[in-house]
N, C-alpha and C positions, 0 to 999 in steps of 0.2 A: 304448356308444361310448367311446372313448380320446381322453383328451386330453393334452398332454404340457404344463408348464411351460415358458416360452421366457423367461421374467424376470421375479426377483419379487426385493419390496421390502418391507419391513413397511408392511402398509397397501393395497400396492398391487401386482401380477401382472399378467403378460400369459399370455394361455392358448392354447396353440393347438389346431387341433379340423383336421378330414379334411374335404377342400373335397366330394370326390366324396359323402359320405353326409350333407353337410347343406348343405341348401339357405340361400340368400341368406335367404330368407325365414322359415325355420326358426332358423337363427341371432339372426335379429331377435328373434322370440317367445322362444329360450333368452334375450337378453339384458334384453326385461321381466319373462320371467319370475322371471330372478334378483335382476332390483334389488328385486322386493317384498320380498327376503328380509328377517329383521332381521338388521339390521350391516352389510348392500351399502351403501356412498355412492351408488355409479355404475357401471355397466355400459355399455361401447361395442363396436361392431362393426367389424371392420376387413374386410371380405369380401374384397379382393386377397389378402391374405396370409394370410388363413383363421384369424382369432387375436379373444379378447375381451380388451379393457381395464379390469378390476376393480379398482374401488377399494373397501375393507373398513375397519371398525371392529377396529382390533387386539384391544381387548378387547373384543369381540364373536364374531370371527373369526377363526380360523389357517388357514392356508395349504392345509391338510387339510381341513377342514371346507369352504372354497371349492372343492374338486375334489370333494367327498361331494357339493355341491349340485348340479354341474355333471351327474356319472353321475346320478342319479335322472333327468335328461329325456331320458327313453328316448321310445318312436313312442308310448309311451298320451298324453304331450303333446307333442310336437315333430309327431306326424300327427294329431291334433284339429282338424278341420274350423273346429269355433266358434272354437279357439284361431288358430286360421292366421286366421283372417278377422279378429280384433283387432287384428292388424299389415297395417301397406300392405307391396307388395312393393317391394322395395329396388330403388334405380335401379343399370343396371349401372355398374360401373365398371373400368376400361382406363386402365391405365398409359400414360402418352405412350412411353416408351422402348418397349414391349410393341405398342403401336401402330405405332411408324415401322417394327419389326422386321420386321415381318408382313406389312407395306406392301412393303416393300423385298425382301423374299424372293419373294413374287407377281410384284411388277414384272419382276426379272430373273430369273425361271424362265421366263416364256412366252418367253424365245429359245431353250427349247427344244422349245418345240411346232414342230408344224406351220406351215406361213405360215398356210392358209387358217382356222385357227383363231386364230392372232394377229390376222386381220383383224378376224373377229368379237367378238375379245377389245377389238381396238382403238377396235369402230365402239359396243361398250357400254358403253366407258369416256369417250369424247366426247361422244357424242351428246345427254349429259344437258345441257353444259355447251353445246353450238351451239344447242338447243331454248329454253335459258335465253337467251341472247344474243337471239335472233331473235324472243322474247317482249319482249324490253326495247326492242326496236325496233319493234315493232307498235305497243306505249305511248308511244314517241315518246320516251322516255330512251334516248338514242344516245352520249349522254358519260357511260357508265358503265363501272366495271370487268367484266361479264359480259359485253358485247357485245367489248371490249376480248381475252378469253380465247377465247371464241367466234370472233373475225375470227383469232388465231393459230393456234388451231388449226386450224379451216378453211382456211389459206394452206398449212400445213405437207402436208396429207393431202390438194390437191385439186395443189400441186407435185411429187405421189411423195414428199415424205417421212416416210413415216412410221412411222419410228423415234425422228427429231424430232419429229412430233406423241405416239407414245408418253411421250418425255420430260418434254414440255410438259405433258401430263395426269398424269405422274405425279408433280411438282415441285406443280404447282398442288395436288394433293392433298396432297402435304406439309405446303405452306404452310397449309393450310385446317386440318390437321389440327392445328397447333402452335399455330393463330390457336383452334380452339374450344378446347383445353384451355386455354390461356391464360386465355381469358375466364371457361371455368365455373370456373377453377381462382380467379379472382380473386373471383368473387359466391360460391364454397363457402368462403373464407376472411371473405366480410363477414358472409355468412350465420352462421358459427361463431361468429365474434366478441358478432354481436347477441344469439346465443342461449344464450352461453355458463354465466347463471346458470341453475340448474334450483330452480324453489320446488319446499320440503319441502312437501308434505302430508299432514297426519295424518289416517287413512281407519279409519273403524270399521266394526268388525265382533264383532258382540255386543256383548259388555264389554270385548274388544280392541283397541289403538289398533296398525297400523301407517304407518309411513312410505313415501312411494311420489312416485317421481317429478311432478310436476304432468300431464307427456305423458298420462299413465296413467287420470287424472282425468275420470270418463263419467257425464253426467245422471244421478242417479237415486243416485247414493252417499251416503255419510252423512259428514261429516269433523266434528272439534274445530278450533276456533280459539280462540288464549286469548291474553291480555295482550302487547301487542306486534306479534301476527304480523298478515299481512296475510290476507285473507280473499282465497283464490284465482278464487274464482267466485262466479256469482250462483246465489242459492238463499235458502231460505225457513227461518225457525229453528222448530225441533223442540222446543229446551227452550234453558231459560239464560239471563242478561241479559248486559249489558255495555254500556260505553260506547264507540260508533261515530267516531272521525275520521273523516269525510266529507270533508276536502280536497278529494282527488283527485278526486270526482266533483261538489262543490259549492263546492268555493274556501270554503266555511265553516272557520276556523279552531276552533271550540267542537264539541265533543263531542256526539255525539245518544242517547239513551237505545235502545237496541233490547230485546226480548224476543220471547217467545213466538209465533209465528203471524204476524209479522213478515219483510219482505225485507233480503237484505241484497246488495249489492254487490261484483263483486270489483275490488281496488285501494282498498278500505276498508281501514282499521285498528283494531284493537280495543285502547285505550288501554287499559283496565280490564273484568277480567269473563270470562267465558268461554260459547261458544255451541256446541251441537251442530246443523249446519246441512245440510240435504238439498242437493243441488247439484241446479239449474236449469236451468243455461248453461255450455256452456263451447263450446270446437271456434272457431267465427268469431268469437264473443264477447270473448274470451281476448287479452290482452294480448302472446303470442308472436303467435298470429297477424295480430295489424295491423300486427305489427313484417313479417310477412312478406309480406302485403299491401303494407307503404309499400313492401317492397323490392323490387317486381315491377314496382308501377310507377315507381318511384323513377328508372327509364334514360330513359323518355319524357320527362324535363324536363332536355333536353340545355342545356350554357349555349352563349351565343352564341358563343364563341371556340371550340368543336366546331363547329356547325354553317357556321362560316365555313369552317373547315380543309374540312368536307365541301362543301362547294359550288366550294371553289378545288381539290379533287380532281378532282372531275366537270368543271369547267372546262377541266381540263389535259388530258383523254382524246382530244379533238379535234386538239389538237397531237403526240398519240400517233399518232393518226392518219394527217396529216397529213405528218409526218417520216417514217411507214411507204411511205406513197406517192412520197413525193422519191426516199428510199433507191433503191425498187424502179424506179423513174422511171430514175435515173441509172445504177445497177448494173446493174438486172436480176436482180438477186441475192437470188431470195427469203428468204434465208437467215437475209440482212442485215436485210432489210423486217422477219420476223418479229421478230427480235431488240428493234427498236424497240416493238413489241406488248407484247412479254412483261412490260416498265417501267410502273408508273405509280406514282400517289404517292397513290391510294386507300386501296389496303391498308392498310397503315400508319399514315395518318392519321384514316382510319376507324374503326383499332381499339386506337391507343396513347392516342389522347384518352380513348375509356371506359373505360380501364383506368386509367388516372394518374384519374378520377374515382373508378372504384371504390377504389382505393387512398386518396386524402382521405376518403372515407365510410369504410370501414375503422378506418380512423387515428382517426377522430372515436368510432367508433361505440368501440373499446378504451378512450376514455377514459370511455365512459356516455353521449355526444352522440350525440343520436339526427338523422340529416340527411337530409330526405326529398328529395331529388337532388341531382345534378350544380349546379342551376341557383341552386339558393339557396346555394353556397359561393360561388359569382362575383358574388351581390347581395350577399351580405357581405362580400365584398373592397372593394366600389365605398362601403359605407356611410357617409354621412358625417356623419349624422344618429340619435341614439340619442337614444329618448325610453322613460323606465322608468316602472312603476307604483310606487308605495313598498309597502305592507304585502305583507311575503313574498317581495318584488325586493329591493329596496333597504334593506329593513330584515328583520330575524329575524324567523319565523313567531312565534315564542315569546318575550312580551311580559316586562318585567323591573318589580319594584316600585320608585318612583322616590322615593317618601315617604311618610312616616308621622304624622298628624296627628291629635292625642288627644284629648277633652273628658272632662268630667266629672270633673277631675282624677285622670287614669289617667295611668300613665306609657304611650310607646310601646310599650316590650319587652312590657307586659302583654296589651297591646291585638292586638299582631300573635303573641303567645301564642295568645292565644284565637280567633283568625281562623284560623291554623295549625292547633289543634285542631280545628275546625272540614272547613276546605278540604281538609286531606292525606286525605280522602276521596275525592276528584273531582280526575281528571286533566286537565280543560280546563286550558287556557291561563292563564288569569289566576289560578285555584287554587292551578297549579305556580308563578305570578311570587311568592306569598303565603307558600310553603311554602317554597321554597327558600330564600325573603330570613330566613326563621325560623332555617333551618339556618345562611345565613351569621353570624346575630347569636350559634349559641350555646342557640337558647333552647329547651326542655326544655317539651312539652306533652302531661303525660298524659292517660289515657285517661278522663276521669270526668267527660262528656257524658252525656245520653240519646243514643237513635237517631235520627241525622241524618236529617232531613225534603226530600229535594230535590226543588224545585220549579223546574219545565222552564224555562228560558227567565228565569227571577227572580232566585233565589238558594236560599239555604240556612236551613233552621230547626231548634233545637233546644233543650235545658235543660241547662244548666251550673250548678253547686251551686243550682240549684232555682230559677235565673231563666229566663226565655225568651231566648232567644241570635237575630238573625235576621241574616245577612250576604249581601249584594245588590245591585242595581239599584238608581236612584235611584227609579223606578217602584215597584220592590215594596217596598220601605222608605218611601219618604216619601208614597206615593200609595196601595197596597194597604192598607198596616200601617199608616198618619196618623202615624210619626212627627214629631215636629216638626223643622224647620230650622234649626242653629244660625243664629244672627245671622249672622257670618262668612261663612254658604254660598257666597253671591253672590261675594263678592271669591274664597274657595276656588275656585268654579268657572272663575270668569274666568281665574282664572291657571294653571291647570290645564288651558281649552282653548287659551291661549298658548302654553303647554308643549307639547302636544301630546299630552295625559295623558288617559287615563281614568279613573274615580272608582268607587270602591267603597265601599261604607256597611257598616259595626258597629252594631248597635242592642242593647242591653240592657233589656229588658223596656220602657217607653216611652220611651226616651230614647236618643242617639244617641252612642255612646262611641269612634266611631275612624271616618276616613276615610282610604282606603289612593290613593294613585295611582298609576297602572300606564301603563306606556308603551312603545313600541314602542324596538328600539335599531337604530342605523344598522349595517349588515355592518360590520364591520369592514375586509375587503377594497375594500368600495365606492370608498371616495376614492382609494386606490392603483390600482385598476383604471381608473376616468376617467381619469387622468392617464395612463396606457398608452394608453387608448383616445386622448385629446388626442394622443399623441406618434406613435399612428400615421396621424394625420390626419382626424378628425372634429370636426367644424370649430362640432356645435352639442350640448350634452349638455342634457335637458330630463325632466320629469316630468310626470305627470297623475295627480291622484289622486281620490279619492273623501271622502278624510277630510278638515277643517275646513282653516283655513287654517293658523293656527299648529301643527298638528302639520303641515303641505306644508314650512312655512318650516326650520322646526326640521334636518327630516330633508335639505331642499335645501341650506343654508349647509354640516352637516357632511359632507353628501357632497362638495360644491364643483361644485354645479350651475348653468348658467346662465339655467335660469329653472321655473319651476313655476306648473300651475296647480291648484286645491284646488274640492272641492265638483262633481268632474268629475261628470255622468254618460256611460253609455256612449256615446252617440250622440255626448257633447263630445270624446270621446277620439279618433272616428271624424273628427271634423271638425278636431284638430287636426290628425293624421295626415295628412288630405289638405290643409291649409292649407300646412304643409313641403313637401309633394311640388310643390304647385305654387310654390311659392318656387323649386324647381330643388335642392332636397336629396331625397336616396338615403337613406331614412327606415329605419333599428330600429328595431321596438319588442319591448320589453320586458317580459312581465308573468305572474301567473300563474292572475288568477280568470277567472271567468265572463263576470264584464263588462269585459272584457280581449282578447273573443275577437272583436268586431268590428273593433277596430285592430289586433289581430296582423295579422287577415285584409288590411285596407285598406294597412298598411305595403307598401314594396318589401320586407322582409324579416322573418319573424315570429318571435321566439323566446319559448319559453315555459321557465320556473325548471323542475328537474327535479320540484317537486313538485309541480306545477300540475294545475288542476281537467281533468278530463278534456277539456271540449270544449274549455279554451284550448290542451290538449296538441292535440289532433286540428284544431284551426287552423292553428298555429305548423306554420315550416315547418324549423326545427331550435329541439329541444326538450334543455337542459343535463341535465350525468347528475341523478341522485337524491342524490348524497353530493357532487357539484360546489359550485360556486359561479360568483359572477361573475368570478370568473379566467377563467371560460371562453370569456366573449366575445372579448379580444384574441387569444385560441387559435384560434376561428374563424375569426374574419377575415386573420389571417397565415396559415393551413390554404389559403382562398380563393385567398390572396394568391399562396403559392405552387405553386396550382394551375395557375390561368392562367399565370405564370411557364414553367411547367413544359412545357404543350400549346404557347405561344408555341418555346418552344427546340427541342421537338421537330419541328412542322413546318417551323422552316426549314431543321433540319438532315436532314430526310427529302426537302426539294424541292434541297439542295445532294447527298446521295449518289444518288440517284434520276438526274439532271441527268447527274450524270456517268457512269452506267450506259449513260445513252443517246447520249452521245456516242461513247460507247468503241463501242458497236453500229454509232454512224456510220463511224466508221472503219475496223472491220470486225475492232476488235481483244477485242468478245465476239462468242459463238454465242448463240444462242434460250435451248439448257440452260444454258450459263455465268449469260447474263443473268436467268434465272429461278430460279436457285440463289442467287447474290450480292441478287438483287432480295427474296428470302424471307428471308436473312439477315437483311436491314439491317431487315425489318418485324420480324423478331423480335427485333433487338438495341433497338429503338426501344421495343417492347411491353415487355421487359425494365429497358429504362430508365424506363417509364411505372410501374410497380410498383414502383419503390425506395422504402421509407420517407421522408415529406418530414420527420418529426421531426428537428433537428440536421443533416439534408444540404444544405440548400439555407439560403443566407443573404440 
């Protein structure tokens, strides 16, 4: 098969390929099949225009070598039964311009048939749409726009005309046809958007590692995962250790040991280590998919400022009505009656509202916000009330060393030496606050340890020029290992949980040579973000946390919160949540574990940090990106803000041109098709205006 070059770029090609000799479906399979290649980035399909969108490894690839890959899928794989059945078939897709064309060339050829086949032309191009009407009236919905289309066409073809009912049904399909590509055209851009990253996965095969899109990824395969990356799926390990971040699935900050025989989770991270893992789960499992899930049903949670536009639509059809009968009353002029039919204020307001919604989701979802409807950007405009969690909200996952406190007449530097050589083993949280305060000071810790002893959940042990080293919990140091306590401890501790500090122990063979404190740091954005949140009118900023008090205080004064409470459990966080609501506040909350997910859920509006524990994510009903912050809340809520804005300006400017359509019908200065041309316009200039970026447009 030939393909020809249509544009290329180092790096990147467009290729074009013969519509007639390859199927929709066939072209899908060439374009997984090529991204296994090594050096493919990415491989897409453009099936209108008959072309692939290749992106390559320059120094992997030339421009040659991508055309050599393309000619080898001749019929022995492009006609593979197994292979074709690996890919879904492609949905068709029609150009709107390619549509009207087609539409329009049909339309006006039957004036040259025969009449008695334009009838029949006529009576199968209505009769869907009177069938539909006279169903809606059976149901007792009489103020709707089908009954509305139904009563004009039937006036037009039961008066003789019909050439004006031709018109009438053929406008109507216009309009219909510009109103669905609008629509898909706006969920295939939110859709894009959501989907737009693709995880690398590295897939083995032998002693071979290749790369392959996530999409491609099916039960029963083998992959590597190593330091860093995120673990795509669930599956079971085969060989390997490493250390597990669990966040995402358990709100636990600290690290889990995983190996051999062992499950793993996908949206895991493997801090340290590296695992060869049989995959499990993937298909509904999978994190695009829920993304695709929220977004199906994501339209069924319409806000109330749609549903009113839609009920003051339906309301207005009776006076469609109504004025049809006057006309025809006083004129006699059917012409004129229809005229008034053809008008309503349905159309448009039915379908510019979902559209200016998909477009705020859209908008949100480019930044990493993930908004599971319509209905939660209009609670978060109305919000007046934000109440945060602190560890991982309000302050940094990743905890900082805050002091350094030495006995045994040891200096500090030596002490947080020796903790450093110890900890730069293990990538938990507090190992890193120990290791990096080492790096800021300068200080130089070599290798001439034994082999570090880690013990789950405790701490650390090992022999350092030939003493016993143990670094830990106040548990496995002073209660496991019978340390003793200096004198000092008690006051240490006290002012430590003031602070809002926690404590780590150095012991030297029986004796205790260093205690480290570590502590959570406030965002830095935080307090600049309240004060946006304050200046856009939320009237109560608050917290609940689960940690002590003096770490509640600590972390409330520097954010500039107006009040906090400490020692929460979940059920307290639930009970304050509803304590605000019934106060008469439009409650956020804000947070990102586990026990965080029954006042997402209780709030008027839940959001969850983008790294949050899965079920706080799958509560929350917008979840911040993964690389975001709390900047993103004032983003939200002016997104909301200018939502409703938006739908408010639209319906009353579709009930002031609508109004005067039908006036102009009363006076007899439109026809049926004038009024059904102008009336299609203004839904489509409305839907058009509904999909403008609210970024920067609107003030």
């Amino acid at each position: 098969m030939r393909f020809n070059v249509r544009h290329s770029l180092p790096g990147r090609m467009r290729v074009g390929y013969d519509k007639s000799r390859l199927t929709p479906r066939q072209a899908a399979l060439a374009a997984n099949l090529l991204s296994l290649q090594d050096g493919f980035v990415s491989v897409s399909v453009n099936y209108l225009s008959g072309s692939f969108l290749i992106f390559y490894q320059t120094e992997r690839q030339t421009e040659d070598s991508v055309l050599s890959f393309l000619q080898v899928l001749d019929q022995k794989y492009l006609e593979d039964p197994k292979l074709l059945e690996s890919v879904e078939e492609p949905e068709k897709q029609t150009g709107l311009p390619e549509a009207l064309f087609f539409m329009t060339v049909l339309h006006y050829s039957r004036r040259l048939l025969p009449p008695f086949m334009r009838r029949m032309i006529r009576i199968r191009s209505i009769a869907p749409r009177i069938f539909k009407g006279a169903a809606s009236v059976f149901r007792g919905h009489i103020s709707c726009t089908e009954v509305l289309d139904a009563s004009a066409l039937l006036a037009a073809v039961v008066s003789g005309q019909g050439t004006t009912a031709d018109n009438i049904s053929f406008l109507l399909n216009v309009g219909e046809t510009i109103e669905d590509f609008t629509r898909r055209k706006s969920y295939a851009n939110l859709t894009e958007t959501l989907l737009s990253e693709e995880i690398p996965v590295r897939l083995c095969s032998g002693d071979e590692e290749k790369q392959i899109p996530f999409r491609m990824l099916s039960p029963g395969d083998t992959i590597v995962v190593r330091t860093g990356d995120m673990i795509p799926a669930d599956g079971d390990i085969l060989r390997g250790e490493a250390l597990i971040n669990q966040a995402a699935l358990t709100g636990e900050p600290l690290a889990d040991e995983k190996r051999k025989g062992q499950s793993v989770y996908a949206g895991t991270i493997i801090q340290e280590g590296e695992l060869h893992i049989r995959v499990r789960a993937v298909g509904s499992n999978t994190r695009i998919r829920g993304i695709l899930n929220q977004l199906e049903s994501s339209q069924q949670l319409k806000i109330s400022s749609q549903i009113r536009s839609e009920q003051l639509a339906d309301r207005l059809v009776r006076y469609n009505f109504l004025l049809a009968f006057l006309i025809w009353a006083v004129t006699r002029n059917t012409a004129k009656a229809v005229s008034a039919l053809m008008v309503d204020y349905s159309c448009a307001m039915k379908l510019a509202a979902p559209i200016a919604v998909l477009t705020a989701m859209k908008e949100a979802a480019g930044k990493g916000i993930s908004v599971k409807g319509g209905k939660f950007l209009e609670e978060a405009a109305k919000a007046d009330a934000v109440v945060f969690d602190k560890t991982g909200t309000l302050t940094n996952a990743a905890p900082v060393l805050s002091r350094v406190i030495a006995f045994d007449g040891r200096s500090k530097s030596e002490i947080l030496r020796t903790a450093a050589c110890l900890e730069e083993h293990f990538v938990h949280p507090v190992a890193r606050a120990v290791v990096d305060a080492a790096v800021r000071e300068g200080l130089v810790h070599p290798e001439n340890h034994a082999k570090v002893e880690y013990i789950v959940a405790h701490g650390i042990a090992s022999r350092l020029n030939g003493k016993r080293i143990l670094i830990g919990s106040a548990h496995f140091v002073f209660e496991d290992e019978k340390i003793q306590k200096p004198s000092e401890w008690t006051e240490i501790y006290n002012s430590a949980v003031g602070n809002g500090e926690s404590l780590l122990y150095l012991a030297e063979e029986a004796s205790l040579i260093g205690i480290f404190a570590v502590r959570d740091t406030v965002r830095p954005e935080a307090a600049p973000t309240l004060s946006v949140l304050r200046r856009q009118g939320v009237r109560y900023l608050g917290m609940i946390t689960g940690d002590d008090e003096g770490a509640a205080r600590t972390v409330a004064v520097e954010a500039g919160l107006d009040s906090w409470i400490s020692r929460a459990l979940p059920e307290d966080k639930t009970a304050e949540i509803r304590r605000l609501r019934d106060k008469g506040y439009k409650v956020m909350m804000v947070g990102d574990g586990i026990n965080d997910a029954p006042a997402l859920s209780a709030a008027d509006i839940g959001v969850a940090m983008g790294n949050a524990a899965a079920v706080a994510g799958d509560t929350a009903d917008i979840v911040l990106s993964e690389k975001g912050n709390l900047t993103d809340l004032p983003k939200i809520i002016e997104t909301g803000r200018l939502l409703l804005k938006r739908i408010d300006e639209n319906n009353r400017g579709i009930i002031v041109v609508n109004s005067a359509l039908i006036l102009a019908g009363l006076f007899g200065a439109l026809g049926a098709s004038a009024a059904a041309v102008l009336h299609n316009s203004a839904t489509v200039f409305f839907c058009a205006r509904a999909a403008k970026p609210f970024t920067g447009r609107e003030k």
